[in-house]
C-alpha positions as a printed Julia matrix, in Angstrom:
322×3 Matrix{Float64}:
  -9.73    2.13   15.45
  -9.8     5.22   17.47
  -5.92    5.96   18.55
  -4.19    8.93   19.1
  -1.91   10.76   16.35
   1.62   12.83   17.36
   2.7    15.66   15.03
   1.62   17.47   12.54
   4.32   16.26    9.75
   3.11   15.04    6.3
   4.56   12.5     3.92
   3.12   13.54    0.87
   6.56   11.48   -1.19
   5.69    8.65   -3.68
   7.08    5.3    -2.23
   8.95    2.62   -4.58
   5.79    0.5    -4.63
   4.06    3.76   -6.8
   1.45    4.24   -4.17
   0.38    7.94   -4.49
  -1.73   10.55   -3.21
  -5.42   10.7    -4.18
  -5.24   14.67   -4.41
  -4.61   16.31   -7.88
  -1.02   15.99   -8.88
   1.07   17.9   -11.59
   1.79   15.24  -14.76
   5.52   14.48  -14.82
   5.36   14.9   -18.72
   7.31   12.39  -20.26
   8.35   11.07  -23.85
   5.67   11.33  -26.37
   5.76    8.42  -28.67
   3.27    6.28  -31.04
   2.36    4.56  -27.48
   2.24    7.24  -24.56
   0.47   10.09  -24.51
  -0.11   12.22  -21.77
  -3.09   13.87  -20.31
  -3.04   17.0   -17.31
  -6.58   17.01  -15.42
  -7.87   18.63  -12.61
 -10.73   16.61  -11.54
 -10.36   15.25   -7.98
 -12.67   11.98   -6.43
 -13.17   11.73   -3.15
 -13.45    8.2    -1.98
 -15.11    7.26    1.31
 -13.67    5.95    4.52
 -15.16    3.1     5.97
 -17.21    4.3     9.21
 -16.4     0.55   10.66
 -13.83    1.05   13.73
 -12.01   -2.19   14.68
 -12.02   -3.07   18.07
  -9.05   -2.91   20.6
  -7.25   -6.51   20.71
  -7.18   -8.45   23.63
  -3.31   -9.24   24.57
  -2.37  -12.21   24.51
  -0.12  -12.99   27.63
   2.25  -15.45   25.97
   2.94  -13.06   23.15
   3.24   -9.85   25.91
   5.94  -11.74   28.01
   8.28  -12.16   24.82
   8.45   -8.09   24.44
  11.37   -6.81   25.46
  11.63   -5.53   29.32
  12.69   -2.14   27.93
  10.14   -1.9    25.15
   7.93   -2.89   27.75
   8.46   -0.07   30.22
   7.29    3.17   27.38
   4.82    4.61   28.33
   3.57    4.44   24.5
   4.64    2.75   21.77
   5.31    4.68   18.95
   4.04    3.5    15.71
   5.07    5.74   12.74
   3.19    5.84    9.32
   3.42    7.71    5.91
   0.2    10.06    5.13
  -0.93   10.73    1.3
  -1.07    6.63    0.87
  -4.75    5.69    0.2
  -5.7     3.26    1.24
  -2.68    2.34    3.53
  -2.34    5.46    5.55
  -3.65    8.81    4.88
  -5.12   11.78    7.08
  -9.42   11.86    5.28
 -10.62   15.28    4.27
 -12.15   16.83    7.44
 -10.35   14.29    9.89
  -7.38   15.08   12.01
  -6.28   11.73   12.66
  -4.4     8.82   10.24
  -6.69    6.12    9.08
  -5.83    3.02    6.82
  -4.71   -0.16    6.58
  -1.48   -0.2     7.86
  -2.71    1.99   10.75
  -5.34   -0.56   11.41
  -3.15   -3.55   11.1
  -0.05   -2.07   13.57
  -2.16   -0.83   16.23
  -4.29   -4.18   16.73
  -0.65   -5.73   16.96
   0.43   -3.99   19.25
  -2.07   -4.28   21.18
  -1.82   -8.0    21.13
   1.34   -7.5    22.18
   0.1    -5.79   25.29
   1.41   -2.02   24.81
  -0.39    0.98   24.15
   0.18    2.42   20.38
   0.69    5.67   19.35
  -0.07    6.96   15.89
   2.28    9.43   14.65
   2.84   11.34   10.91
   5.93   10.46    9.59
   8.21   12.64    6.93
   9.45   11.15    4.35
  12.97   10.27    4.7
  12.76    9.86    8.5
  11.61    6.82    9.19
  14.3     4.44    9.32
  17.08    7.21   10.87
  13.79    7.74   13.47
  13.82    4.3    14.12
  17.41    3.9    15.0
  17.22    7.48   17.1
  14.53    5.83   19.31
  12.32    8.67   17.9
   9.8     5.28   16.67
   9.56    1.73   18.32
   7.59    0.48   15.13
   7.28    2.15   11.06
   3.92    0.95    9.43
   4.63    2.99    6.0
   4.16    0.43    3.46
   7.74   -0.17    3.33
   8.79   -2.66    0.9
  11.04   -5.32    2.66
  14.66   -5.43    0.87
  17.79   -6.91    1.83
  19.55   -3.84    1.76
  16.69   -2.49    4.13
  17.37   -5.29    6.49
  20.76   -4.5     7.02
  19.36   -1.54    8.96
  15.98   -2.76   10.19
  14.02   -6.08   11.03
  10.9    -6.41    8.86
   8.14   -8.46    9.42
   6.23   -8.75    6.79
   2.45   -8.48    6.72
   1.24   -8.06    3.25
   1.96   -8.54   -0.6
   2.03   -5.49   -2.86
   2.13   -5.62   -6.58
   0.64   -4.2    -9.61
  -2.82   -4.64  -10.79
  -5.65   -3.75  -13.56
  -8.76   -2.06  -13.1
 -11.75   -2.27  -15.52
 -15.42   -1.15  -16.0
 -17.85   -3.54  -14.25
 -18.46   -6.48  -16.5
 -15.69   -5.76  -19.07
 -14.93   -8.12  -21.66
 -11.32   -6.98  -21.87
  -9.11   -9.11  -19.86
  -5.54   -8.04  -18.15
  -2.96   -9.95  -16.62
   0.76   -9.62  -16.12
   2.61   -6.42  -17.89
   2.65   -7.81  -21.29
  -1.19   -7.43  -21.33
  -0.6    -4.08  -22.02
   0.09   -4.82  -25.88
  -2.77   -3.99  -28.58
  -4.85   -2.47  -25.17
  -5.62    0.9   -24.42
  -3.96    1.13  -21.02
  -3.78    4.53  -18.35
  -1.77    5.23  -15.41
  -0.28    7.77  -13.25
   2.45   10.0   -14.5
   5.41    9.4   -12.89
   4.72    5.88  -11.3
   6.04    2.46  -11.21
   3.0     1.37  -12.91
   3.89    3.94  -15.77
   7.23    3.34  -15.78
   7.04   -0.17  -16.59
   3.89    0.13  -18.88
   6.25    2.59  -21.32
   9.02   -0.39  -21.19
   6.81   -2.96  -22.28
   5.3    -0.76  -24.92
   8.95   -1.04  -26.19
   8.96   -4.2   -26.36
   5.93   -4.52  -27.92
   7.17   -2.53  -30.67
  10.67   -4.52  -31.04
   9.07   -7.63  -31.03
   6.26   -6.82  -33.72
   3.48   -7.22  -31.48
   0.11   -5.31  -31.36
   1.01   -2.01  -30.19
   0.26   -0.8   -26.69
  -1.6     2.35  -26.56
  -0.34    3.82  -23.05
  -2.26    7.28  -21.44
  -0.63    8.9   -18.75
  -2.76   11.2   -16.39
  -2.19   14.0   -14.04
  -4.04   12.25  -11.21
  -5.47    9.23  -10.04
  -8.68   10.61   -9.8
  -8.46   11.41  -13.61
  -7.12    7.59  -14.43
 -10.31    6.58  -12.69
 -12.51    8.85  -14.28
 -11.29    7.48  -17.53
 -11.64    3.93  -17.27
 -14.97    4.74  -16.11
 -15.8     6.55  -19.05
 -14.58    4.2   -21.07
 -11.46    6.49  -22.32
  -9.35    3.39  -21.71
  -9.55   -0.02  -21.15
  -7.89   -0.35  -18.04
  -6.15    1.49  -15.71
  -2.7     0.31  -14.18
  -1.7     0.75  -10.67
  -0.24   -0.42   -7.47
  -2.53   -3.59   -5.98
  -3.66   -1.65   -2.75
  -4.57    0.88   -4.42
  -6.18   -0.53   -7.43
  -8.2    -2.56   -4.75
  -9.25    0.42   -2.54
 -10.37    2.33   -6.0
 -12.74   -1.1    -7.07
 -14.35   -1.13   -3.14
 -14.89    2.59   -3.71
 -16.92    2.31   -7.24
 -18.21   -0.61   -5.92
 -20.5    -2.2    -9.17
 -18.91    0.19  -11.34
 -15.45   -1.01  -11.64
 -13.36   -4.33  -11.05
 -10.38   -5.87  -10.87
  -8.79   -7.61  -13.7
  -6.79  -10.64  -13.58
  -4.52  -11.04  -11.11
  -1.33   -8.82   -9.54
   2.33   -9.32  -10.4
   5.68   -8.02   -9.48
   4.63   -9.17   -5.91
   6.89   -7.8    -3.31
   5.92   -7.8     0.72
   5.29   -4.64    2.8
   6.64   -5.08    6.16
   6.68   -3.34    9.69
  10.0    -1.95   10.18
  11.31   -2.41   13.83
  15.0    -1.18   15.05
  17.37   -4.13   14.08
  18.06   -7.14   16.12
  16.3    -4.73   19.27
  13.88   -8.48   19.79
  10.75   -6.9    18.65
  10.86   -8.89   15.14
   9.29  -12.23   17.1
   6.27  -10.63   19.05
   5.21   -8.7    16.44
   4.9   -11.75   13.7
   3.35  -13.28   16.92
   0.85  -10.39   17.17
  -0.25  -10.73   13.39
  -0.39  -14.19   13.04
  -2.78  -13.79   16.13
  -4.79  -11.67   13.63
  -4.31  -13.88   11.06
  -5.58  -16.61   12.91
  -8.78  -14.99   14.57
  -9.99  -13.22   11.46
  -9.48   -9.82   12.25
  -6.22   -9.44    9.41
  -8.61  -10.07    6.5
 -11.61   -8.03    8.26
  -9.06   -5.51    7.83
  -7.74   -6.08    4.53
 -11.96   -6.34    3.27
 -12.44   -3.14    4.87
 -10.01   -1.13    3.01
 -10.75   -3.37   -0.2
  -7.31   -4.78   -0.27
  -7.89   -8.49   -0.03
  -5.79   -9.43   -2.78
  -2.51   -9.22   -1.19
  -3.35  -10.96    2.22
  -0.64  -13.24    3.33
  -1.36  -16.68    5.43
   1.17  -16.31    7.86
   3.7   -13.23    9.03
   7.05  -13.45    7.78
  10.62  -12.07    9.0
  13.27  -10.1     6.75
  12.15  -12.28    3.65
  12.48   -9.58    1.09
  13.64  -10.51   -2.14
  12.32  -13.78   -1.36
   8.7   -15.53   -2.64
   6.08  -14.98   -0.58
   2.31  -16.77   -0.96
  -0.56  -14.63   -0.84
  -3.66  -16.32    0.71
């Protein structure tokens, strides 16, 4: 989708979900224990962007004459997304403009909605004070939806993100759910989510006398990869999107395992109670509906946490992937 990008601000911050940066990253270190060791590389993959643009959306006149008159009368609408968030949002080596998911999925509903989006690099830290300055009409930054969040924006949520295994192609190793980690060798990211909560359930595979987890941190997600690869571990553990994006990179060399957990939606952070909240669920179940959501979702490889319909401010709530 070929839209325009304002600024030159990066977001290079890890979000709650444990997305994180593709480029080589300094290991956070960390306990050393019988479980978790920890490994520093400096090997870097570079994983390819889809060439496929989607096409501009048609608006769809019922959907335009809900948008507010004053939302209406920009002449852009300013979409603001996090960089350094493969596959989600992220600037590719040699490109000056944002690519991703979430770029993909905001811009087509806005266009739906009849305005004319506007890409723009967001700090971290500035999106939601950005959004109430007027700086932003619309954050796509893989924020997840909480109910302390809502009491500052509306989200409407557009996509599940969890936790998920990756394997070698054809591995008879099977993972599912956190406590799969026990007697399995088992990498992630240093200083993750994903590692995080792989170390706590290596406790408790200790306390409760069962087979002992065997947990390897690494320096970089490029390095987890090249590891489960290689065969260095079984699996590797890290956020859904991500873990998705990695398999449709290596695709026939590595595959997803089971299915995610700890399943918490993403959502598009408008200014609160402003009247955007309707249009834009409009606008995505649109793309729900016509098929161009999931031709989104299969280009970036992140099928696994489509949703069937587009929610508003349900954080903390259950939410059905398709």
């Amino acid at each position: 989708m070929d839209v325009s990008v304002r600024g030159s601000r990066t977001w290079l911050a890890m979000v709650a979900t444990g997305v994180i940066a593709l480029a080589t990253a300094a290991c956070s270190g960390g306990t050393s224990s019988s479980t978790t060791s920890t490994s520093v590389t400096n090997d870097t993959v570079v994983y390819p962007v889809p060439s496929e643009a989607i096409p501009p959306q048609v608006p769809v006149a019922s959907i335009a004459a809900t948008v507010p008159a004053a939302v209406r009368a920009k002449s852009s609408f300013v979409i603001a997304v996090g960089t350094g968030l493969p596959p989600n949002g992220f600037v590719a080596p040699g490109r000056a403009t944002l690519v991703g998911m979430d770029v993909d999925i905001a811009v087509a509903a806005a266009q739906v909605m009849g305005l004319k989006p506007m890409v723009e690099k967001a700090p971290a830290g500035s999106v939601l004070s950005g959004l109430g300055a007027g700086t932003y009409a619309m954050a796509a930054s893989s924020l997840p939806d909480s109910r302390a969040g809502e009491q500052l924006v509306d989200y409407v949520d557009y996509f599940l993100s969890g936790q998920a295994y990756f394997v070698k192609k054809n591995s008879k190793l099977g993972f599912n759910g956190i406590a799969a980690v026990c007697g399995q060798s088992v990498g992630v990211v240093a200083g993750t989510l994903s590692a995080a909560e792989a170390r706590a359930q290596a406790v408790r595979c200790r306390t409760e006398k069962t087979s002992p987890a065997h947990i390897t941190s690494y320096g970089s997600l490029s390095a987890l990869v090249g590891a489960v690869s290689s065969g260095k571990v079984g699996a590797g553990l890290t956020t859904s999107p991500v873990a998705g994006y990695i398999v449709s990179a290596r695709s026939g060399q590595l595959e997803l395992s089971g299915s995610p957990f700890n399943l918490a939606p993403y959502g598009l952070a408008l200014p609160k109670g402003n009247g955007m909240a309707g249009p834009t669920a409009a606008a995505v179940d649109v793309l729900i509906g016509d098929g161009v959501y999931n031709h989104i979702l299969a280009k970036w490889g992140t099928q696994a946490g489509a949703v069937t319909k587009a929610s508003v401010n349900r954080g903390g709530r259950v939410l059905n992937p398709a």
